[in-house]
N, C-alpha and C positions, 0 to 999 in steps of 0.2 A: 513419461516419468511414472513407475510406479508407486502407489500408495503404499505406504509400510502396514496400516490398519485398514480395517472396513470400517464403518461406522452404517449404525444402525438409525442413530436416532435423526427421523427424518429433517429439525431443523442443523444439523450439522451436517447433512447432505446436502441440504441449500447453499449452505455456506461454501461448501466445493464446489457446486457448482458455479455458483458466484464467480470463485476464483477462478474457474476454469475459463469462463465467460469473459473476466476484464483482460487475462494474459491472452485473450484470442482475439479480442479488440485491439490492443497497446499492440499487437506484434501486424494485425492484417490491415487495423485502421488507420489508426493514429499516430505511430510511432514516424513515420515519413512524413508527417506535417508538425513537426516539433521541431522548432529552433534548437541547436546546437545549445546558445544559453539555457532554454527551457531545458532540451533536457539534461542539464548538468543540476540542475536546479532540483528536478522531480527525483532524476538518481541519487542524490543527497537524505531527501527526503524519504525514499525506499529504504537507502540501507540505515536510515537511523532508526526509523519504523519495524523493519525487522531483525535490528540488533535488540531495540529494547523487547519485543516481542519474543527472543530466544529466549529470555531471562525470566526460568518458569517463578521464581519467586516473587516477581514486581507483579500487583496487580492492576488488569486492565486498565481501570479506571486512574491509576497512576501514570501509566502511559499516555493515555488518554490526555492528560493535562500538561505533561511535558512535550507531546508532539504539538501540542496546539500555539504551545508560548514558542516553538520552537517554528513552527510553518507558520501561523498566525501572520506575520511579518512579509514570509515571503508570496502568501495568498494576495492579501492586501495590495502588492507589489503589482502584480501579476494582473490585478482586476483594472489598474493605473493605465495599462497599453491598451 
C-alpha cells in the first residue's frame, strides 16, 4: 500500500513504523491463534477506533476517552478467561 505523504518529522516516522510492525504481527503471528469470538471482539474494536479516528474534527484525547468506556468492559472480560 502506498503512502499518499512522506513525512519528515522523525517521530511520525516511528509511528509508521509502529504500524507497519503490528499489521505484520496480527497477519504472520497472531491472527491464527485468535478465537473466532476474540476476533469478532477486536474487529469491533478496530472499526470503532478508526471510525472515530477518520473524524479530523474530534480530538484525540476525546477518543481516547470514549474507546476506553467503550473497550474498558470488553478488556476486563477478556483478562476473566
Amino acid at each position: 500500500m502506498a503512502r499518499k505523504k512522506k513525512f519528515t518529522d522523525p517521530t511520525d516516522i516511528e509511528i509508521i513504523e509502529i504500524h507497519v510492525r503490528f499489521v505484520e504481527a496480527m497477519e504472520n503471528v497472531r491472527l491464527e491463534t485468535i478465537s473466532p469470538e476474540m476476533k469478532q471482539r477486536y474487529l469491533a474494536v478496530m472499526k470503532a477506533l478508526t471510525d472515530k479516528l477518520a473524524t479530523p474534527s474530534k480530538p484525540l484525547h476525546e477518543i481516547l476517552g470514549e474507546m476506553m468506556a467503550e473497550v474498558g468492559p470488553l478488556i476486563f472480560q477478556a483478562m476473566q478467561r
